[in-house]
C-alpha positions, 0 to 999 in steps of 0.5 A, spaced: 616 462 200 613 469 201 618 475 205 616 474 212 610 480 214 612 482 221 619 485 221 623 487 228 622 494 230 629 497 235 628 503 236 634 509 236 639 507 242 647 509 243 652 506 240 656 502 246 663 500 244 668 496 249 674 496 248 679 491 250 685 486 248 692 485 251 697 490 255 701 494 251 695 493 244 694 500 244 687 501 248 688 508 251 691 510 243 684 507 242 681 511 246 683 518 245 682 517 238 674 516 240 674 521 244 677 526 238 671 525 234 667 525 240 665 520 243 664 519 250 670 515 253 670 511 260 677 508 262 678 501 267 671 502 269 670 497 274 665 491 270 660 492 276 659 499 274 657 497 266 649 496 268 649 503 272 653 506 265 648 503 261 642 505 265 645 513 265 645 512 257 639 510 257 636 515 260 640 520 257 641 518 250 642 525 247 648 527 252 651 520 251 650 519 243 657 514 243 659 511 249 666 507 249 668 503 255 676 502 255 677 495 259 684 493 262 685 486 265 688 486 271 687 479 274 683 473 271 677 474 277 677 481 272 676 477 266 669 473 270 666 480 273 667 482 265 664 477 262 658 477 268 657 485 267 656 483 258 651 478 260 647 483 264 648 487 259 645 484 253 640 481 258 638 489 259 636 489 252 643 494 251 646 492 244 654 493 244 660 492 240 666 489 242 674 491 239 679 487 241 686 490 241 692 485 240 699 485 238 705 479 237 708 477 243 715 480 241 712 487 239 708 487 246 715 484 249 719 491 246 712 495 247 714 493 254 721 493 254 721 501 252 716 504 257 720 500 262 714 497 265 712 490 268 706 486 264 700 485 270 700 478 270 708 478 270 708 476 277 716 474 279 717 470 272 719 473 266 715 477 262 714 474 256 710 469 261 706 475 263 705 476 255 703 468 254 698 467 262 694 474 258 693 471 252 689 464 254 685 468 260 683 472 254 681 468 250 675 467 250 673 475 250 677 475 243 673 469 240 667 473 242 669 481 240 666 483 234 673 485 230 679 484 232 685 489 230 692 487 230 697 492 232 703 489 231 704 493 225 701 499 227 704 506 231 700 510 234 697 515 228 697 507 224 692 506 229 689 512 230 686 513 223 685 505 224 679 507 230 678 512 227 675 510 220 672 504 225 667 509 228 668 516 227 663 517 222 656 518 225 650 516 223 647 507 225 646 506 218 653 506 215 657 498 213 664 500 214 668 496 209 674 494 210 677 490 204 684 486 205 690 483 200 694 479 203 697 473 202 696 466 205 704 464 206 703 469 211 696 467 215 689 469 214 687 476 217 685 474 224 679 479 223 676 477 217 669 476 216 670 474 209 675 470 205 676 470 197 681 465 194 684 468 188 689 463 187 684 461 182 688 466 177 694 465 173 700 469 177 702 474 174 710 473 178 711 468 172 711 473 168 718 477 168 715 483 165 709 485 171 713 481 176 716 487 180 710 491 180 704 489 184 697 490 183 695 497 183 699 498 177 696 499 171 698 493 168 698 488 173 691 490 173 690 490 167 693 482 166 689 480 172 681 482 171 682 481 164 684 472 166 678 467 164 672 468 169 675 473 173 669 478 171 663 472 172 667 472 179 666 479 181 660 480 179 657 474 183 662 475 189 659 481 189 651 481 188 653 474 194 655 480 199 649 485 198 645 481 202 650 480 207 652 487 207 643 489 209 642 484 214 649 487 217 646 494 218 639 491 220 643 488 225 646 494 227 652 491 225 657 496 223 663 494 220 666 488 216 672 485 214 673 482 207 680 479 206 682 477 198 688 473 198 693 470 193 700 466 194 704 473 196 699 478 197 703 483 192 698 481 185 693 477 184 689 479 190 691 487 191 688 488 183 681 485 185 681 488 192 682 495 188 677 492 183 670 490 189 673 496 192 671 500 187 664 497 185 662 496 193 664 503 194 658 504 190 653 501 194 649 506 199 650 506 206 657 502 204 664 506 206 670 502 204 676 502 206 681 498 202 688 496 206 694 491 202 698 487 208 702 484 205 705 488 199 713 489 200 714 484 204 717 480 201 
């Protein structure tokens, strides 16, 4: 079958990012971390306002090159105008990305608890109830958010450089990779796009000698990548994730998650993470940032 002749052009518009999430998640450090590399941040815009935002934007594309609207959720009315104003949004042609922010309950509980501040849908009950009620009113924009990013381990400068190595480097062309270890005892990563299984790979925890070392280490790496299949995997995962990778930043799509995952996230998966990093990062048009989850947890 012959490639299609036509293809669709989009001209140059402004990155619209918004921002939004549970209370207490971290959107206002998300924002200011924007607004250090330049962008142009609104905070609690009233949605009935995002058309008229869009619009300015359009006229003036150089004044307003990255533009991120910081939602709050006051009430569930809020979430309805908010949806309402997205639709409109995209119905105007505006094309924009969604971060969803969000933390476990008894992170939120202490957040709240130390700034000595009521949740906005605590009402008269407690306030691991407010927690929950915000959680199932938004559930539908987390399942309709571009990423989602857990900042239950994360301070303030952790998601700081989180957003910042999200968003702060200029240009539309460029794929942000994130590439994840973790381990399938503690749960599959909330925001991944991508999922590798290498529980395919002998474990390197029965094997007294490399059991205290994790994957970074050269002979645990060493052990791992030289296994029966391991290299016939990485070269066809990776040649598999090249088109996926182009028709993202066709799409103007600019950053993924790819999540490799073994039994405890300490071996297995931190090797051949450290190893796909290092051949995607080769990639034009490819930033890659490598995080490992759950090494020393256990």
């Amino acid at each position: 079958m012959t490639a299609p002749s036509l293809q669709p052009e989009k001209p140059p518009s402004p990155e619209v990012v918004v921002i939004t999430g549970m209370a207490g998640a971290g959107r206002t450090t998300a924002a200011h971390a924007l607004e250090d590399h330049g962008w142009y941040v609104v905070e609690n815009m009233p949605p009935q306002l995002f058309v008229t935002l869009a619009d300015l934007v359009a006229r003036s594309p150089e004044a307003f090159a990255r533009v991120a609207i910081v939602v709050d959720m006051r009430s569930r009315t809020y979430v309805e105008a908010l949806w309402t104003a997205l639709q409109q949004l995209e119905n105007n042609g505006v094309e924009f990305r969604m971060v969803y922010l969000e933390a476990e309950d008894e992170v939120l509980v202490r957040r709240f608890e130390a700034g000595r501040r009521p949740h906005p849908l605590q009402g008269n009950a407690r306030l691991l109830d407010g927690i929950q009620a915000e959680r199932e009113v938004l559930a539908d924009l987390r399942a309709r958010a571009d990423v989602v990013v857990d900042t239950s381990n994360l301070n303030v400068h952790g998601l700081a450089t989180e957003i910042t190595q999200l968003f702060s480097e200029s240009g539309t062309i460029t794929l942000r990779l994130n590439i994840m270890s973790f381990g399938f005892k503690y749960g599959l990563p909330a925001d991944a796009n991508f999922v590798a299984d290498m529980r395919f790979i002998p474990n390197p925890h029965w094997v007294p000698e490399l059991r205290p070392f994790t994957g970074r280490e050269e002979q645990v790496s060493d052990y791992v990548l030289q296994q029966p299949g391991v290299q016939e995997f990485l070269s066809a995962y990776t040649a598999a994730l090249v088109p996926a990778f182009e028709g993202y930043r066709r799409e103007n799509k600019h950053y993924a998650t790819l999540a490799v995952g073994c039994t405890g996230g300490k071996h297995r998966s931190v090797a051949v993470v450290e190893e796909l990093a290092r051949r995607l990062a080769q990639r034009p048009h490819v930033s890659v940032h490598v995080q490992h989850r759950d090494v020393g947890r256990e």
